[in-house]
KOLTILO-84731 format. One record per residue (C-alpha): residue number from 1; residue in one letter; x negated, y negated, z. Coordinates in Angstrom, 2 decimals, padded with zeros to 5 digits. Example, Ala and Ser with C-alpha at 12.3 -4.5 7.8 and 13.67 -1.06 7.14 Angstrom:
2
+-----+------+---------+---------+---------+
| seq | type |       X |       Y |       Z |
+-----+------+---------+---------+---------+
|   1 |    A | -012.30 |  004.50 |  007.80 |
|   2 |    S | -013.67 |  001.06 |  007.14 |
+-----+------+---------+---------+---------+
This chain:
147
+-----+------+---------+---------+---------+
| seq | type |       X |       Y |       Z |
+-----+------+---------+---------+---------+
|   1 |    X |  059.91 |  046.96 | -037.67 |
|   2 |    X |  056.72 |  048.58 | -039.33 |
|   3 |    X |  057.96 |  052.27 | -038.40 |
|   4 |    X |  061.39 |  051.23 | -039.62 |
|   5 |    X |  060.30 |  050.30 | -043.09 |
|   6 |    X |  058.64 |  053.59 | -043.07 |
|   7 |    X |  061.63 |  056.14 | -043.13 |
|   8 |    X |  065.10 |  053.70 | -042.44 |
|   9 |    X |  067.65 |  052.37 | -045.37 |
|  10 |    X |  067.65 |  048.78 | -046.15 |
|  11 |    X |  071.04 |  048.55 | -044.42 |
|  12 |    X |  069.39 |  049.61 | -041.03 |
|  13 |    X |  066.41 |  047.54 | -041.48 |
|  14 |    X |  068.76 |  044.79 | -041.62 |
|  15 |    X |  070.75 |  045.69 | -038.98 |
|  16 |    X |  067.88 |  046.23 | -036.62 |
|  17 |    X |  066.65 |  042.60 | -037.55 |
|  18 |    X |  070.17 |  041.06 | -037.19 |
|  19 |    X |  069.71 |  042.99 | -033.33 |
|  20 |    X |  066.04 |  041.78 | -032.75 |
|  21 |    X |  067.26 |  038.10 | -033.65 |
|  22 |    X |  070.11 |  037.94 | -031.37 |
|  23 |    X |  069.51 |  040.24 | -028.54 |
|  24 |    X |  065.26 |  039.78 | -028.07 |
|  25 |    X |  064.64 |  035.64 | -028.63 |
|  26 |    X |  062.08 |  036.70 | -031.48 |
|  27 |    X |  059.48 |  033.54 | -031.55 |
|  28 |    X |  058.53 |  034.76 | -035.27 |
|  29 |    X |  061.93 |  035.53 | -036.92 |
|  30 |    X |  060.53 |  033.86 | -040.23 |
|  31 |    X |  057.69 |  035.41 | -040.42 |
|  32 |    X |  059.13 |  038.70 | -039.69 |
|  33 |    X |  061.43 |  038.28 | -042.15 |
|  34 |    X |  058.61 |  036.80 | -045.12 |
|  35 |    X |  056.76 |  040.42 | -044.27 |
|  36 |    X |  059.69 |  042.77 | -044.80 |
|  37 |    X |  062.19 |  040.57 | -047.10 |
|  38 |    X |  061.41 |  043.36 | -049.79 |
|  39 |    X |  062.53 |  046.31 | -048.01 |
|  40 |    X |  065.42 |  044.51 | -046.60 |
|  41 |    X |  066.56 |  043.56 | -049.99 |
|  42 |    X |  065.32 |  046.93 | -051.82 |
|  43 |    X |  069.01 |  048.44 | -051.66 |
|  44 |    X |  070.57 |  045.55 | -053.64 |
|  45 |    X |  067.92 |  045.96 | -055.89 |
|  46 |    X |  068.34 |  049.16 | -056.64 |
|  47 |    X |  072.40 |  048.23 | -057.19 |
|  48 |    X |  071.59 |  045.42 | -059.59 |
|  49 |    X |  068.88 |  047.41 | -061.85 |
|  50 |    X |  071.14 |  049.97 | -062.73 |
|  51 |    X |  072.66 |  047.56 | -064.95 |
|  52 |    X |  069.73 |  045.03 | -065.91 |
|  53 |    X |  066.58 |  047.77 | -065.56 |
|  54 |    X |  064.13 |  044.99 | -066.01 |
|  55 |    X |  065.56 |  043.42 | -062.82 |
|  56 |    X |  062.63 |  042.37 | -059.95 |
|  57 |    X |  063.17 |  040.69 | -056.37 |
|  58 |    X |  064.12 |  037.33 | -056.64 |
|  59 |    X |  065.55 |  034.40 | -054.40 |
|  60 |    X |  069.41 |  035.37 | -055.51 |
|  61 |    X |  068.60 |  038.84 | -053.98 |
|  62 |    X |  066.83 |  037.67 | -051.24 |
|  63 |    X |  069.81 |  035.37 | -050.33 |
|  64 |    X |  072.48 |  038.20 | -050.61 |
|  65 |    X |  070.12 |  040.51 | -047.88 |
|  66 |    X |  069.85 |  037.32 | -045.63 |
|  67 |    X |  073.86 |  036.76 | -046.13 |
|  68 |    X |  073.72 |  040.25 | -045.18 |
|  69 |    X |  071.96 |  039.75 | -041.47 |
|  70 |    X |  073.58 |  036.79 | -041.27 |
|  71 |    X |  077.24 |  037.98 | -041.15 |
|  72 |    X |  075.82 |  040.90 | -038.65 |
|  73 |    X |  074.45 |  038.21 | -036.51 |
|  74 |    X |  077.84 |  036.11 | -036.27 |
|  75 |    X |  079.25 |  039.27 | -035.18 |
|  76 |    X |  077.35 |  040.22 | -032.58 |
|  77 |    X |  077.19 |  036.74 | -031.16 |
|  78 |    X |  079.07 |  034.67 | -033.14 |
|  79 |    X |  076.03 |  032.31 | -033.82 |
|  80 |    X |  074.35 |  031.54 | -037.62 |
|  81 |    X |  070.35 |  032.16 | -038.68 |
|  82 |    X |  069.86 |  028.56 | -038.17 |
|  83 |    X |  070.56 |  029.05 | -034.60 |
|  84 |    X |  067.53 |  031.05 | -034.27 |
|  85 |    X |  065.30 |  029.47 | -036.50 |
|  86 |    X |  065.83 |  030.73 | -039.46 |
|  87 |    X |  067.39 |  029.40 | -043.21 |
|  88 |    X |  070.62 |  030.09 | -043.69 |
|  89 |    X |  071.83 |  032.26 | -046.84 |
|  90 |    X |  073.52 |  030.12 | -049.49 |
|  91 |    X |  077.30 |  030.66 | -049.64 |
|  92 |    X |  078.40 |  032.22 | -053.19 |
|  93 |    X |  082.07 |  032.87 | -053.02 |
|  94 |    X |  081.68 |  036.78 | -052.80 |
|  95 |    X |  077.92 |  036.71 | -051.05 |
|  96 |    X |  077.47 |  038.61 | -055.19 |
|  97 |    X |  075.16 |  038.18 | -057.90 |
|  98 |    X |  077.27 |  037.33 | -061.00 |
|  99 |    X |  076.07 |  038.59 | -064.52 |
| 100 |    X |  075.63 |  035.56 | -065.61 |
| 101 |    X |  073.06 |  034.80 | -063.37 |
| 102 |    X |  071.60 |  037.68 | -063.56 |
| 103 |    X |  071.38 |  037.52 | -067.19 |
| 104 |    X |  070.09 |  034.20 | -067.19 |
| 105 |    X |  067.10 |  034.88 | -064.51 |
| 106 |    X |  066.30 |  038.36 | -065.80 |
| 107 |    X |  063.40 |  038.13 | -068.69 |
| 108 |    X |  061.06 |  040.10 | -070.20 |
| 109 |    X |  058.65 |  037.50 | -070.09 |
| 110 |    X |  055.59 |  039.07 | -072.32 |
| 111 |    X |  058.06 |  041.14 | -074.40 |
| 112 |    X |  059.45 |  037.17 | -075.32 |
| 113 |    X |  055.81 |  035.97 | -075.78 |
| 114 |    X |  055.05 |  038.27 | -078.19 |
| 115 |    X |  058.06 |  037.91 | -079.50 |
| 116 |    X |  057.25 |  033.95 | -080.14 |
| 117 |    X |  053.98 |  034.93 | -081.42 |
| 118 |    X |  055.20 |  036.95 | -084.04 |
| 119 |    X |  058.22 |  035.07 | -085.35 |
| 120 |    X |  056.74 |  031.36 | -085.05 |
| 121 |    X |  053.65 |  031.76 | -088.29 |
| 122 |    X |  056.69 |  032.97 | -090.02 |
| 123 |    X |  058.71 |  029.94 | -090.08 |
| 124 |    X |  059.15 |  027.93 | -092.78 |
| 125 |    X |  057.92 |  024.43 | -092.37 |
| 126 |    X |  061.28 |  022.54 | -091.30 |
| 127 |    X |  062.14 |  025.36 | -088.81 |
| 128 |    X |  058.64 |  024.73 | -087.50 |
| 129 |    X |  059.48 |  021.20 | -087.11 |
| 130 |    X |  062.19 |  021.89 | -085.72 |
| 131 |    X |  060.60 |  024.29 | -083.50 |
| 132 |    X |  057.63 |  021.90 | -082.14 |
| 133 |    X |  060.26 |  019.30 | -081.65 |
| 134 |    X |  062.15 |  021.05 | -078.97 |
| 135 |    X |  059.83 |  022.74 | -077.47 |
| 136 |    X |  058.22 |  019.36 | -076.79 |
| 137 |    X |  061.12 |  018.28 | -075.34 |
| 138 |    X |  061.20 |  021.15 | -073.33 |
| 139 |    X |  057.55 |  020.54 | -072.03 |
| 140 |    X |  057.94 |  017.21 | -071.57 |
| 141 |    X |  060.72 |  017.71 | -069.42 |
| 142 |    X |  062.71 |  015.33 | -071.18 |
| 143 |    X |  066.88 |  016.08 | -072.19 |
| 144 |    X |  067.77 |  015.57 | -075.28 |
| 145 |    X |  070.45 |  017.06 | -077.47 |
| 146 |    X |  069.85 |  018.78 | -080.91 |
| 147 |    X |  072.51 |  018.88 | -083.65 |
+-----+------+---------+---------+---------+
């Protein structure tokens, strides 16, 4: 697997994993698949930052590659990840990232920081009521509704 990382696409990397699983009784599936999740995924990556740039590695992505292996497995020998000791991907009805989620999981965290930090002395005192008042909420990890 190290050499393969080394100079092999993301689809072959997966498909040699999907082979190791099923053919070789790997004891350390997991862990093989904690150490080279990134390049695995790095391909759908690549896909999903050309529209959302700021895009970075994240469980949805991660899901998609093992949904990936997972389907190469079944067809090979017709047998899941959990079979061999491994999670299963989470079914999404096209194995896709929408945009919404994207959208909603994709932030420019310190670029939003400093946004806060700039806007929030310029409130005017209601708004910053306003503003405390939901963002306690938020902390607290209470619901509420604001109208």
């Amino acid at each position: 697997m190290e050499e393969a990382v080394q100079c092999q696409s993301p689809a072959i990397i997966r498909d040699l994993y999907a082979t190791l699983i099923s053919s070789c009784g790997l004891f350390n599936a997991h862990e093989l698949w904690d150490k080279y999740k990134e390049y695995k995924a790095e391909d759908i990556l690549r896909r999903l930052q050309q529209t959302h740039a700021n895009m970075t590695c994240n469980e949805h992505i991660y899901n998609e590659a093992l949904g990936k292996i997972e389907d190469k497995v079944m067809a090979m020998v017709g047998k899941t990840l959990c079979d061999f000791g491994m999670i299963s991907p989470q079914q999404t009805t096209e194995n896709e990232l929408s945009d919404e989620i994207i959208r909603e999981t994709n932030y420019d965290i310190p670029a939003l920081q400093q946004q806060v930090a700039e806007f929030v002395p310029r409130l005017f005192p209601e708004q910053k009521r306003v503003f405390d008042k939901v963002l306690e909420q938020i902390e607290s990890g209470n619901g509420a509704l604001f109208f």
